[in-house]
N, C-alpha and C positions, 0 to 999 in steps of 0.2 A: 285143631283150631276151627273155631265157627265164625262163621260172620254173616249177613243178608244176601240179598241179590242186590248187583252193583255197592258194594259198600269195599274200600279198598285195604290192602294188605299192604303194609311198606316192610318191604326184603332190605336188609343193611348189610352190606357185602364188605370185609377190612380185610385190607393187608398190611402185613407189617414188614418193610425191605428196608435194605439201606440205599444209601444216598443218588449211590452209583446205578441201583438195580430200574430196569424198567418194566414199568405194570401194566396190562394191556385189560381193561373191564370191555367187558360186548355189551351194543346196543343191540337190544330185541324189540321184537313188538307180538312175540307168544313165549312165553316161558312156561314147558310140559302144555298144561288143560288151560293155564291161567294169560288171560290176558296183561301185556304189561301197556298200561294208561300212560304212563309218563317215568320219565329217570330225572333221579339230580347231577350237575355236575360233580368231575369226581373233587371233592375235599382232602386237601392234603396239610399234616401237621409236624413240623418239622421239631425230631429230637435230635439232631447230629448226636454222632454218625448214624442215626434210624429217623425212618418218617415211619408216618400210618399214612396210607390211604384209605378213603370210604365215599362208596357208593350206594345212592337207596335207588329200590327199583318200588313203584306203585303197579299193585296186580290184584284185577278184577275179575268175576264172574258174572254173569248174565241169567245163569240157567240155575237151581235147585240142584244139589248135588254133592257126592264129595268128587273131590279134586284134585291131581297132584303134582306138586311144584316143582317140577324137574330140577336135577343139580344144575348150579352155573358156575362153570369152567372161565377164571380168571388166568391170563399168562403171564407169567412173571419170568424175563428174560427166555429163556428158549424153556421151561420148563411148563406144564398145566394142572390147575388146581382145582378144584371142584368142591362147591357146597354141599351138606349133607341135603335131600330130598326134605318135601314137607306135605305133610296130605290135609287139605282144608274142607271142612263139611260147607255148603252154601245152602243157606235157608229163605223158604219164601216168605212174606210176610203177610200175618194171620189179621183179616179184616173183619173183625165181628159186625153185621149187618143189621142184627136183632136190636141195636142203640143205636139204630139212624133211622128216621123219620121220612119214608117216601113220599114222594107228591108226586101226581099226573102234570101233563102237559099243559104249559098257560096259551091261555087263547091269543090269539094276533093284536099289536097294536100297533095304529094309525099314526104316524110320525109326519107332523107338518114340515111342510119346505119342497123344498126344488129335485127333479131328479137329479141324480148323481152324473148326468148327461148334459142336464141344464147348467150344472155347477161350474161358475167360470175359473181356471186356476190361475193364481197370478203367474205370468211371468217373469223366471228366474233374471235379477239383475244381471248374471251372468253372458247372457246369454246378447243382452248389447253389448259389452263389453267383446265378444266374439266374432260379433259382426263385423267390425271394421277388420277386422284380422284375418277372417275368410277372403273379405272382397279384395282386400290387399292380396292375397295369394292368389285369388283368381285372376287379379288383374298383373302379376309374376308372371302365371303361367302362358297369361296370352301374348304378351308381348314377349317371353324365350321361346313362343311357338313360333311365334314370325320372325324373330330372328332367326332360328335355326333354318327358316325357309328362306328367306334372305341369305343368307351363307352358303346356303345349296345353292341357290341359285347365281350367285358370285363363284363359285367355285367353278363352275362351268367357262370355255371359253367361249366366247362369242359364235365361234361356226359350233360348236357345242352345243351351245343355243340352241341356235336359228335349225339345226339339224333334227333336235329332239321335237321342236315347234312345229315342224315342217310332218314329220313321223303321227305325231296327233292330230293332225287336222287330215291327214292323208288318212289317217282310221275312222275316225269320225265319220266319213263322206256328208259334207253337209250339206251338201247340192243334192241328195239321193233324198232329204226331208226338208225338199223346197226351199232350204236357206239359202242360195246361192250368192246373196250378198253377205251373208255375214261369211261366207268360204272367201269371197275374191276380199274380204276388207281384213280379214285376220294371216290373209296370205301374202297381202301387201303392207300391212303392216308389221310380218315377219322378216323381210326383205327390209324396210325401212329401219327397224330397232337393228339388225345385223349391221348397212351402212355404219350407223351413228355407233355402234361400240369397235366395231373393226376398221375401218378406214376413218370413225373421225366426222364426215360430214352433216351437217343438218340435214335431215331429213322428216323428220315426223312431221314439220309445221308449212313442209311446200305438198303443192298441185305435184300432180302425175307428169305433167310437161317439163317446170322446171327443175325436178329431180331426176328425168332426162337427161335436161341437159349439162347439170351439173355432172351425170357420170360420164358423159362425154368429155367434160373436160378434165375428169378427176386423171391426174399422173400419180403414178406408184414412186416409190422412194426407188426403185431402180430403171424408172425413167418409162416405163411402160403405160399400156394405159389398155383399155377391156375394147376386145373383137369388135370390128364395127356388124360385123352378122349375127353378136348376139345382141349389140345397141339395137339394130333392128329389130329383131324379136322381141326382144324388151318392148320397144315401143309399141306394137301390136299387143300385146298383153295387158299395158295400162288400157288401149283403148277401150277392151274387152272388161277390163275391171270396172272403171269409170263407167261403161254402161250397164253392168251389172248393177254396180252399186246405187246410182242416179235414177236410171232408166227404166230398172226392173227387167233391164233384158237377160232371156234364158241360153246362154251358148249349150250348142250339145255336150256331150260326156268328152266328146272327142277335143275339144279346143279346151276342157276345161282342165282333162290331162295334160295337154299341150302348155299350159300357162302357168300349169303347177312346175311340166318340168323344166319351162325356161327359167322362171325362178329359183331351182335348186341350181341350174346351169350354175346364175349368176352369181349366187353364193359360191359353189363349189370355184367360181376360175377366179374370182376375187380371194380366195378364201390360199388356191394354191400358187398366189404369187405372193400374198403376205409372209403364207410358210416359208418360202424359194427367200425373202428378204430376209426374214428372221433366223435362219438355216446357217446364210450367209454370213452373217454376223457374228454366230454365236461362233461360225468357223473361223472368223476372223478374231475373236474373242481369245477362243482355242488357242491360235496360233500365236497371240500377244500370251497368254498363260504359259505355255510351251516356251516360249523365249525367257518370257524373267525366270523360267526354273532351270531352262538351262543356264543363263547367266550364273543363278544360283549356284548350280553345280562347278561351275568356271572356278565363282569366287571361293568357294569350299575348298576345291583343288591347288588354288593358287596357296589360300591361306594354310593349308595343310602341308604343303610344300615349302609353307618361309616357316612353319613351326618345325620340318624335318629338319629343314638347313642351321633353322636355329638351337634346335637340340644337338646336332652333330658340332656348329661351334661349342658351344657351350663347354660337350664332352671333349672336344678339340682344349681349350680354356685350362677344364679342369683336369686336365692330364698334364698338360705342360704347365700348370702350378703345380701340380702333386711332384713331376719331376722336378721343379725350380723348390722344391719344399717350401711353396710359401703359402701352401694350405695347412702347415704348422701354426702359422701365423693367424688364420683364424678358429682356428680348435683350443688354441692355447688357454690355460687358466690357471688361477695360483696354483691349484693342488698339481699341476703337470707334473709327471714320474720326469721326463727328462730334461728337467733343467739341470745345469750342470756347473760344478764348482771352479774355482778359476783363482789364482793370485797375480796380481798389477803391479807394477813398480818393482823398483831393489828392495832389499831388507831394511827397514820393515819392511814387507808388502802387504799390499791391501789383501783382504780374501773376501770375495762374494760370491754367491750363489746366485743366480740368472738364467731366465730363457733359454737364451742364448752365451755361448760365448764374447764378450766384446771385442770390437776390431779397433785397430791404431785410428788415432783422429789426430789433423791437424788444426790445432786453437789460432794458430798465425792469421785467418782470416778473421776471425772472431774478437784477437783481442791488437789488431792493426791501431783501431781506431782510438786505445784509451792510451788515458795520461802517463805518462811514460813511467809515475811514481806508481801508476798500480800493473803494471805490464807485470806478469810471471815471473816471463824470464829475466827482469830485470832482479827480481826478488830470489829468486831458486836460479840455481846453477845449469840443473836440468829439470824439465818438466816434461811430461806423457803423459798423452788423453787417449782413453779408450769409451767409445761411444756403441750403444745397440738404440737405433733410429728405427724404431718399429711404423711405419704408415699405415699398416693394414690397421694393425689394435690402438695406433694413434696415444703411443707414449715413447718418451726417451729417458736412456740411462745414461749416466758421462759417470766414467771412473777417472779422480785424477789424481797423478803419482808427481809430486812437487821436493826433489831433494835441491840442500845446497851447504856449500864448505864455509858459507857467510854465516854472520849470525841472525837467523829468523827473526822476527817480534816474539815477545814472550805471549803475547795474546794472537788471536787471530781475528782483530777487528779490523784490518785489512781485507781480510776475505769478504766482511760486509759491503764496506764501500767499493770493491773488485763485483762483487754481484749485483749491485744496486745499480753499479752503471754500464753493465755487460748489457741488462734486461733492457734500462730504457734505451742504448745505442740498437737493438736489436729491434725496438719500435712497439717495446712495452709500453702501456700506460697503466695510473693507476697502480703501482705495483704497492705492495703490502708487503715489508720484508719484517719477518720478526726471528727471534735466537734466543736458543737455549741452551743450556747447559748439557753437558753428556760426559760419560766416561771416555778421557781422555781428548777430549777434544770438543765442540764446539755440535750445535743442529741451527740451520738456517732452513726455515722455509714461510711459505706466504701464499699469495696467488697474484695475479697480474692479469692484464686485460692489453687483447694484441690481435691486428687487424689480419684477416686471409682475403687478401683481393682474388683469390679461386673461387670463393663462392661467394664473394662480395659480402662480408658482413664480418664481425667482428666476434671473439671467442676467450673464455676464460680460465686461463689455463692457473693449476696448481702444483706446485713445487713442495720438494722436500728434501734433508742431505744432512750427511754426516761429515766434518771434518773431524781428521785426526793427527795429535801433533805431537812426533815421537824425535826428540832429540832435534834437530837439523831439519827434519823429516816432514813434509804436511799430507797425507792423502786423504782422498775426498770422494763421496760417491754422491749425484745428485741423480733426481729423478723428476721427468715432468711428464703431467696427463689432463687430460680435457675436463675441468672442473661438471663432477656429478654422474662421471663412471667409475661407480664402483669396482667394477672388474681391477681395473687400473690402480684405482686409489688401493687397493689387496696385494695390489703387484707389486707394487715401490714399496709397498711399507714391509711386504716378505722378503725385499733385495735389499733393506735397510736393516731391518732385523739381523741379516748373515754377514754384515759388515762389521771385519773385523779386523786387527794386525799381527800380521805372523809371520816370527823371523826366520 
């Protein structure tokens, strides 16, 4: 293969894999002698279940020559493949000179106008545009400089201060380069900015006399008040400042140490009765802290102590229910394994299936009150009630065994007008009695509305029963529960379902 200098070769590299496999092509930038200019991405064409991939690689030479295209080594899953080699001849290119026309060098020419120096350039509209954007940020950064100086300088506490203030001017010696005023006015005015952030009083805008005699009179919050021998001192040091400052008078070195160190005096003993105040407090702080957590802990132990006594009732509760079995009474539900079966009355007798067993019931309180044509025992010879008065799951069952040697009614619409006014003497209201038909006897049921002065409000209870009427014979199973528990309404209607006569 021949080609120029710089004139390029494009290498087309294919694999052919399926779907699953994966093909790894290398980027180069020297392939063997040949430079590679550029690659394409790889191109993929889908023949399910097979693709093709394909890669071109662009490769050049620079120099006259042959050349050779070393193999490229494609991966395909852990396996490697390689192109056969390729040798390229590169040719220069032949300039014939003899059909070009030479000319010498043109002479200089004169170009009017301005030097390239003189020449004004506009300025980039940009560049107002940027202006206000700079100045804005420069005017950012100076006011977060002074804050941050500001904040240093707050962060400090007032003897803090007045301490570091005291330390630079004591370096400085400014009395050693003739200032001696500007030493006694920066050393009084250290003293004066200390006053006014630590104790409070105005100072910056009085005389040297009356800030005298205001710290004479100043009292501390624990009732104290500053040396009268360092008042004294003090007072000779203003006078010494004040003539400094006014008067231009020079005190020696020796009074000048002297008034620097009354002044630190008077900060330090102002300085260590405010601490002794603040000390105090914070120990008295302390000791109010200390208290509400012991309290704290009191309350913890007391409460922790009615939760112990409370669990132990509790398990005290559920133990002597578990022995009274009347935590049956809350686990209970239709599907319960041991409900158990049971027959009521003479022959016939009733047979149910129940909870519980039922116990004897005496009806004499119950039916005292009615007309003596619907009384029972006026109707039946003998009569037996057997009731299960559940209060925990807040339903009841009454089984009734009604024999007699009389002759019965051939219907049992007796039994309506006996239920209608049991319910209202009983302080029903509202009552809804409806009846239907059944195998060998009669279904009454409804619901009614009946007051509980226990919780002061009123409750709507649901009924439902089978009478049965066999010869002479009437037995009956009723059942009542709290209108809109289902539990319940599942319970009577599975102890009415098992109702049946068997001789």
């Amino acid at each position: 293969m021949q080609i120029r200098i710089g004139e390029q070769i494009r290498l087309r590299v294919q694999a052919d894999t399926d779907t699953l496999s994966f093909a790894d092509f290398p980027e180069l930038t020297q392939l063997g002698d040949m430079e590679v200019v550029r690659t394409s991405p790889v191109d993929t064409l889908q023949t399910k279940p097979f693709r093709k991939l394909l890669k071109e690689y662009y490769l050049t030479q620079w120099d006259s020559g042959t050349y050779k295209v070393a193999p490229l080594q494609v991966r395909i899953n852990d396996s490697l493949f390689s192109t056969d080699s390729l040798m390229v001849k590169v040719q220069t290119v032949a300039v014939d000179t003899t059909k070009q026309d030479l000319y010498g060098f043109k002479a200089p020419v004169n170009i009017e106008g301005k030097p390239v120096d003189e020449i004004k350039q506009p300025v980039s509209p940009w560049w107002w545009l940027l202006l206000p954007v700079l100045a804005a940020l420069a005017y950012y950064l100076y006011r977060r400089r002074q804050a941050v100086k500001k904040a240093q300088a707050q962060a400090l506490t007032p003897y803090q201060w007045a301490t570091q203030s005291l330390m630079d001017l004591n370096e400085q010696k400014l009395w050693l380069k003739n200032k001696v005023d500007e030493h006694y006015l920066r050393l009084t005015d250290t003293l004066k900015d200390y006053i006014e952030k630590e104790l409070g009083m105005s100072a910056k805008e009085k005389i040297s006399s009356e800030l005298l005699q205001d710290l004479k009179k100043y009292r501390f919050e624990d009732g104290s008040y500053l040396s009268p021998e360092l008042l004294e001192r003090l007072e000779k040091m203003f006078q010494r400042a004040d003539l400094a400052k006014f008067a231009k008078l020079q005190p020696n070195p020796a009074d000048i140490d002297l008034d620097f160190s009354i002044i630190k005096d008077t900060i330090d003993q102002s300085h260590e009765v405010v601490q002794a105040i603040a000390d105090a407090k914070a120990q008295k702080q302390a000791e109010i802290e200390a208290a509400k957590k012991r309290k704290k802990r009191v309350a913890w132990t007391v409460a922790g102590a009615i939760v112990l006594v409370l669990a132990l009732l509790g398990g005290a509760v559920y133990y002597y229910l578990n022995k009274m079995d009347l935590t049956k009474n809350l686990t209970e539900n239709v599907s319960a394994p041991e409900w158990v079966y049971s027959e009521y009355g003479s022959e016939p007798a009733l047979a149910l299936t129940t909870p519980h067993v039922l116990h004897p019931y005496d009806l004499a309180e119950v039916t005292d009150s009615l007309p003596v044509s619907l009384k029972l025992d006026k109707l039946f010879d003998e009569v037996s009630a057997y009731t299960d008065q559940n209060p925990v799951k807040k339903y009841v069952i009454l089984a009734l065994s009604m024999d007699s040697e009389k002759n019965t009614p051939k219907d049992l619409s007796v039994i309506r007008q006996f239920l209608s006014n049991i319910l209202q003497l009983k302080g029903a209201r509202n009552v809804n009695l409806q009846e239907a038909d059944v195998e060998n006897g009669k279904r009454f049921f409804g619901d009614f509305v009946i007051d509980v002065p226990v919780i002061g409000k009123n409750v709507k209870v649901n009924f439902d029963s089978r009478f049965f009427q066999a010869g002479k014979s009437v037995k009956a199973v009723l059942g009542f529960y709290l209108q809109g528990n289902k539990d319940n309404e599942a319970l009577i209607d599975r102890v009415l379902q098992t109702a049946e006569l068997v001789q």
